[in-house]
C-alpha positions as CSV (number, residue, x, y, z in Angstrom):
1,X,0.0,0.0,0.0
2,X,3.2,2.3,0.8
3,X,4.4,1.8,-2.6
4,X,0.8,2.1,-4.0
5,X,0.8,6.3,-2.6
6,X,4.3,6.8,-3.4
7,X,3.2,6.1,-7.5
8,X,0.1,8.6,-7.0
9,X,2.0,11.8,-7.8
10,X,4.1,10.2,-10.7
11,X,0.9,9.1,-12.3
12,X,-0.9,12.5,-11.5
13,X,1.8,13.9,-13.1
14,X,2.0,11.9,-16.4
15,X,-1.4,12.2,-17.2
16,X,-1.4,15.6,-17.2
17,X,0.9,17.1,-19.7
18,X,-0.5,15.1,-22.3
19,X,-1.4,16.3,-25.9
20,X,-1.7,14.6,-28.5
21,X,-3.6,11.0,-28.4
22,X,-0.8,8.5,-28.6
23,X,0.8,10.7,-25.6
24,X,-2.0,10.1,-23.7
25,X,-2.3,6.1,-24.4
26,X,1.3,6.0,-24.0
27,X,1.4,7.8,-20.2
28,X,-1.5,6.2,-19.4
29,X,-0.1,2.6,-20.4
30,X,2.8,3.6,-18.3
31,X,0.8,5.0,-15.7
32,X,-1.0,2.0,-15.4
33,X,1.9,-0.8,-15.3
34,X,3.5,0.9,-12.8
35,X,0.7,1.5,-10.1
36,X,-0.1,-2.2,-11.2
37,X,3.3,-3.7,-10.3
38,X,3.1,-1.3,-7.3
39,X,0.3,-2.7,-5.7
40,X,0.9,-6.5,-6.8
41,X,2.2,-8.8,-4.8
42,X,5.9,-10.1,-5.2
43,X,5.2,-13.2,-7.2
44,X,2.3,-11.3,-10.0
45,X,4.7,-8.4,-10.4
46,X,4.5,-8.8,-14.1
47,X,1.1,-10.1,-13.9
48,X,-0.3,-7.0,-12.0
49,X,1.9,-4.3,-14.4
50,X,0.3,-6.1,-17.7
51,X,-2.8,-5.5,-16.1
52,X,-2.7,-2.2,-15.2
53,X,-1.1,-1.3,-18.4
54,X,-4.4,-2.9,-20.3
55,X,-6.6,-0.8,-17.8
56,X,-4.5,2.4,-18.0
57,X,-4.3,1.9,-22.0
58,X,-8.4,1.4,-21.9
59,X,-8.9,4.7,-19.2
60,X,-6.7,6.8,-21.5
61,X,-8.6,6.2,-24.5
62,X,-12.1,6.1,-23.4
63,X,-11.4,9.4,-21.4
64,X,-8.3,11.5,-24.0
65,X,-7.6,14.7,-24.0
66,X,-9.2,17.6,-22.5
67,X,-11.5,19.5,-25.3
68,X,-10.9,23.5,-25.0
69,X,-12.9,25.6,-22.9
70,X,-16.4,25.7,-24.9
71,X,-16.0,22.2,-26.5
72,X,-17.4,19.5,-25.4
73,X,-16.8,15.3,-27.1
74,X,-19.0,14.0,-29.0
75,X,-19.7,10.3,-30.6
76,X,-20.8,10.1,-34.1
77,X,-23.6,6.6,-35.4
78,X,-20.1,4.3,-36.1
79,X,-19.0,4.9,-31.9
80,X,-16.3,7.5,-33.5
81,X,-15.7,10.3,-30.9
82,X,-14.9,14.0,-32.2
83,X,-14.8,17.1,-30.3
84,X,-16.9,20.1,-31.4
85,X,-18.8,23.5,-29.9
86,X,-21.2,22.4,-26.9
C-alpha cells in the first residue's frame, strides 16, 4: 500500500501534460503498469503491471484529452468520438 501512494504523484503527473492522443495512451499505459506492479504482490509483479497497463491503455482512450474551454466530445452513429462547440 506504501508503494501504491508513493506512485500517486508520478501518475498525477504523467497524465497531465499530455497532448496529442498517442501521448495520452502511451502515459496512461505507463501509468497504469506501474501503479499495477506497485500494488501487486511479489510473485504477480509482471502479472499486476500487464494489467494495469491494459486498464490504464483502456482509461486513457475512453477518457483522452481535454476538449478546450467551450468544447465538449461527442460520438458520431459508427461509436467515432470527435470534439466540437457544446
Amino acid at each position: 500500500m506504501k508503494s501504491f501512494l508513493l506512485c500517486l504523484p508520478l501518475v498525477a503527473l504523467a497524465l497531465t501534460g499530455c497532448q496529442t492522443a498517442n501521448q495520452n495512451a502511451t502515459a496512461g499505459a505507463v501509468a497504469g503498469g506501474v501503479l499495477g506492479a506497485a500494488i501487486s504482490d511479489g510473485d504477480n509483479r509482471l502479472a499486476g503491471a500487464a494489467l494495469g497497463a491494459a486498464a490504464g491503455l483502456a482509461a486513457s482512450t475512453l477518457i483522452g484529452t481535454a476538449p478546450k474551454q467551450g468544447q465538449c466530445y461527442y460520438r458520431n452513429s459508427r461509436g467515432e468520438r470527435f470534439i466540437a462547440a457544446c
